[in-house]
KEKE-3310 file (N, C-alpha, C; in steps of 0.2 Angstrom, whole numbers, plus 5000, padded with zeros to 4 digits):
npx = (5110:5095:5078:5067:5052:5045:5050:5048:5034:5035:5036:5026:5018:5021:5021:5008:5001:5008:5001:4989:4991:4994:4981:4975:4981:4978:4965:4965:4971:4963:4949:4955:4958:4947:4939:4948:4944:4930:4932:4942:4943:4932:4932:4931:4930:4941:4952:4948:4944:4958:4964:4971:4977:4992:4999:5010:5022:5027:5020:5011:5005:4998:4993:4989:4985:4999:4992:4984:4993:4994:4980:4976:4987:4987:4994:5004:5004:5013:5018:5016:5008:5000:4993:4993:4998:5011:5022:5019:5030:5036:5027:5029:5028:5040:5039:5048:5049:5053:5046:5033:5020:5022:5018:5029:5026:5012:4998:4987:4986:4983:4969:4972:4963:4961:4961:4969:4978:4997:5000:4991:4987:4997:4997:4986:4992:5001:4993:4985:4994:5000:4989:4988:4999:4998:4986)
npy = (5027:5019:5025:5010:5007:4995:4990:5001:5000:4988:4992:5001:4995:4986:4997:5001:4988:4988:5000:4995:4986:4992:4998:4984:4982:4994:4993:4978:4983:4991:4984:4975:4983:4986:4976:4971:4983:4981:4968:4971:4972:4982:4992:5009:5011:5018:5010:5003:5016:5020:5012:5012:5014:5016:5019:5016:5015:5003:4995:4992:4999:4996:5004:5006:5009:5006:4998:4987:4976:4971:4967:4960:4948:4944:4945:4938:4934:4941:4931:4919:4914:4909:4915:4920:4923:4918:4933:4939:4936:4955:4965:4979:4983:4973:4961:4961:4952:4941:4925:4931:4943:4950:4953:4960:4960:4957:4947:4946:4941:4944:4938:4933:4940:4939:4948:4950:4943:4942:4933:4928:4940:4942:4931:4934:4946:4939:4932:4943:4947:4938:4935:4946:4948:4935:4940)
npz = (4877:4873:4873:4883:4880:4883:4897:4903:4903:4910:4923:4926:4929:4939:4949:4951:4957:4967:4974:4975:4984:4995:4996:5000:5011:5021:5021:5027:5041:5047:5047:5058:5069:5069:5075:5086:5095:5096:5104:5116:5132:5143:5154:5159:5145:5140:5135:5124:5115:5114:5104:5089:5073:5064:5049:5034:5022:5021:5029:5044:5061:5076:5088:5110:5122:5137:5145:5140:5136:5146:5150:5139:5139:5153:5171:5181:5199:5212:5222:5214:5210:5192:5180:5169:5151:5139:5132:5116:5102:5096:5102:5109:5123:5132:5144:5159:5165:5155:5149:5151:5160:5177:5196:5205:5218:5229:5230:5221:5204:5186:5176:5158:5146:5132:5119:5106:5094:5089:5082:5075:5067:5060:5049:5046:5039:5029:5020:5016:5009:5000:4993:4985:4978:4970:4960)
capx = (5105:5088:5072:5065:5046:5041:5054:5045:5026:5032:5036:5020:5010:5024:5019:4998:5000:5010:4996:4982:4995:4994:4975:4973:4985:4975:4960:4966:4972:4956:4946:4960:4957:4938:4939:4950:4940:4925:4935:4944:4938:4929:4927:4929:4931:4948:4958:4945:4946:4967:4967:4972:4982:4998:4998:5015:5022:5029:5015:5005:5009:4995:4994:4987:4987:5001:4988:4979:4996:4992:4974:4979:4993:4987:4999:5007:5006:5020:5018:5017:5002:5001:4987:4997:5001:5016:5020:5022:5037:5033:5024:5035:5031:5044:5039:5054:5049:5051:5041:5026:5021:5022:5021:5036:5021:5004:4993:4984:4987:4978:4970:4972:4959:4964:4958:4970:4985:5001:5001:4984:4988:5005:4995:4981:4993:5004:4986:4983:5000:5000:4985:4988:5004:4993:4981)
capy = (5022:5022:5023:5003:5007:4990:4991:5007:4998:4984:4997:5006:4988:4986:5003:4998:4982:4990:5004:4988:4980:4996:4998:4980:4981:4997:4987:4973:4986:4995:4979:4972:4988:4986:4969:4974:4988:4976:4964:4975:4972:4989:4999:5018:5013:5021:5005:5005:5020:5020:5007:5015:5011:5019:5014:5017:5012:4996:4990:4995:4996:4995:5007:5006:5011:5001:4992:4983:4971:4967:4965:4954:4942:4941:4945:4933:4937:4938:4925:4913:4912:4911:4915:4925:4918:4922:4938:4934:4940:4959:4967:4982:4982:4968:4960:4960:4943:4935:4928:4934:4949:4948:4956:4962:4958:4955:4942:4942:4941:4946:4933:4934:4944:4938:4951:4951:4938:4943:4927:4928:4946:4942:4927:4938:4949:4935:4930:4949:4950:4933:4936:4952:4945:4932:4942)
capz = (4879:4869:4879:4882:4882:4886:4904:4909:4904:4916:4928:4929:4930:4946:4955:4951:4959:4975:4975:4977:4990:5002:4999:5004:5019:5024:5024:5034:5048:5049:5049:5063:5074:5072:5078:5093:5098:5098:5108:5120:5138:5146:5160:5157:5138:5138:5130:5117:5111:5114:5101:5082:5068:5060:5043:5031:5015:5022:5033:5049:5069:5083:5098:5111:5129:5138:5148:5136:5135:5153:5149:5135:5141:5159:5175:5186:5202:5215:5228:5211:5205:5186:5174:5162:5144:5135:5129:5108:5099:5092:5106:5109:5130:5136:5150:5162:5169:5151:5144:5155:5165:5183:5199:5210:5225:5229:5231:5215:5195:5183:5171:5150:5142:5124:5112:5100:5094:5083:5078:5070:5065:5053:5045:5038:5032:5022:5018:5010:5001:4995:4988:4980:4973:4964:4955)
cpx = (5098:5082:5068:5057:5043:5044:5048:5038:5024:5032:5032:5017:5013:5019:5011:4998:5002:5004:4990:4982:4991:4988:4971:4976:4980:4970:4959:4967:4966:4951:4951:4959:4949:4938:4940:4948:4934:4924:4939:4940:4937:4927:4926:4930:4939:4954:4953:4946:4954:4969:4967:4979:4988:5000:5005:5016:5023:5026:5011:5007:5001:4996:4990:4988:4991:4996:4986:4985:4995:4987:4974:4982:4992:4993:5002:5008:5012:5024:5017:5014:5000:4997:4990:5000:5008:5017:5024:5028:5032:5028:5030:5033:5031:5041:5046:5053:5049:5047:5033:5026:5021:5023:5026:5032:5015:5003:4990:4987:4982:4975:4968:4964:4958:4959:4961:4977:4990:5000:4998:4985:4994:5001:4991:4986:4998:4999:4986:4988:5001:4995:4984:4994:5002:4990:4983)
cpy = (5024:5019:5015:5004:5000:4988:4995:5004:4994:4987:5001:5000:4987:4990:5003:4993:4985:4995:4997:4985:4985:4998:4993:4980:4986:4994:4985:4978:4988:4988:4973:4976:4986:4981:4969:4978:4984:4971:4965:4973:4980:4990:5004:5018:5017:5016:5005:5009:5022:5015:5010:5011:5016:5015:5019:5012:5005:4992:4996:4995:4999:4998:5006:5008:5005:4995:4986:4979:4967:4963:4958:4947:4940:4945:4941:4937:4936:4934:4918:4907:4914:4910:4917:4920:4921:4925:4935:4941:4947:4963:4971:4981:4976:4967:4959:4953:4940:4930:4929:4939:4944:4955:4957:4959:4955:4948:4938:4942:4945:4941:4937:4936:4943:4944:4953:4946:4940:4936:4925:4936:4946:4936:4930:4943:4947:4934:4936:4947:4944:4936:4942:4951:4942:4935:4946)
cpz = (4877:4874:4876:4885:4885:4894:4907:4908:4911:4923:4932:4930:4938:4951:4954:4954:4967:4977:4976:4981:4997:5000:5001:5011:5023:5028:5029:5039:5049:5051:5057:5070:5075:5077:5087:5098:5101:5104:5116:5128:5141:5151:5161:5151:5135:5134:5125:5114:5110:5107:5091:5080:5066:5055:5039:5026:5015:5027:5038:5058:5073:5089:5101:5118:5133:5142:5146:5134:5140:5152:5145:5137:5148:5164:5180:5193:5207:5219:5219:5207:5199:5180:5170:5155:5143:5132:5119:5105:5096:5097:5110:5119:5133:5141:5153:5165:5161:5152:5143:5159:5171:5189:5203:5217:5224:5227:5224:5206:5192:5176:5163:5149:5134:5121:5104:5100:5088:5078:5073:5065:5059:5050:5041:5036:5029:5019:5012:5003:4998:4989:4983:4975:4967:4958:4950)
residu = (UNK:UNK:UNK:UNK:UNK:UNK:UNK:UNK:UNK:UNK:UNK:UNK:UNK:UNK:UNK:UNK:UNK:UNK:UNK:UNK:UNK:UNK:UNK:UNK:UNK:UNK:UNK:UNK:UNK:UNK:UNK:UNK:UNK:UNK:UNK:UNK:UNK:UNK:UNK:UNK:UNK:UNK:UNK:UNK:UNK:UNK:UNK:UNK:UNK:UNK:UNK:UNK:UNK:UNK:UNK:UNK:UNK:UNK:UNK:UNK:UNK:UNK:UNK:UNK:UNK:UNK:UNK:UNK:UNK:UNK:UNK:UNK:UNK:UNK:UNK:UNK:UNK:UNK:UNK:UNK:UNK:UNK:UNK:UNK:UNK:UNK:UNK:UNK:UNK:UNK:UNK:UNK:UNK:UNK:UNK:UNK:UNK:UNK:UNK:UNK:UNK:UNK:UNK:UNK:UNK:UNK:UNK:UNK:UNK:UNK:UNK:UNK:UNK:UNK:UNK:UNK:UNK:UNK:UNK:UNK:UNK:UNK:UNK:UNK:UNK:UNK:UNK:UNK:UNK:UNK:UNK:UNK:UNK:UNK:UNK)
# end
């Protein structure tokens, strides 16, 4: 089998385009975290500063301290009072009350906080890799 230079040419244009892919996906997550942080509600500042990125070859994941899903989604209280949104697909802590928190007890809830939305969060990044795809 005789070496096909212009195969392996395309193959280096390949591995330069995926190198531009994961330094715009980097990007979006730092810009995604800033955003969060800024947006985070604060009392002792500890979900703010809880909230970081974990960035890999095949994308990015979101920590946070589990609270800040509470704070996010709202809680329903246990007597049946319901502030709480829906927790969205992709949010590793499950609510056990599908598809909202809730108390076991108590009187009150806790109402939605929005600071951040998967739903807006997986659009900008088909948004990126469209657009890295394109160019």
């Amino acid at each position: 089998m005789a070496f096909d230079q212009n195969a392996f040419d395309v193959f280096g244009e390949v591995i330069d385009e995926l190198e531009n892919l994961d330094e715009a996906i980097s990007n979006l997550a730092t810009q995604i975290v800033t955003r969060m942080r800024e947006e985070a509600p604060v009392d002792t500042g500890d979900l703010k500063r809880s909230i970081k990125v974990n960035l890999d070859r095949y994308g990015f994941q979101i920590m946070m301290l589990d609270y800040g899903a509470f704070q996010n989604y709202g809680v329903n209280s246990g007597n049946g009072r319901k502030p709480a949104m829906d927790v969205e697909f992709g949010v590793n802590l499950r609510p056990t009350s599908e598809p909202f928190y809730a108390f076991k007890g108590g009187r009150y809830g806790i109402s939605p906080r929005e600071f951040f939305n998967i739903e807006d969060i997986e659009e900008r990044l088909i948004r990126t890799i469209e657009t890295q795809i394109e160019e």
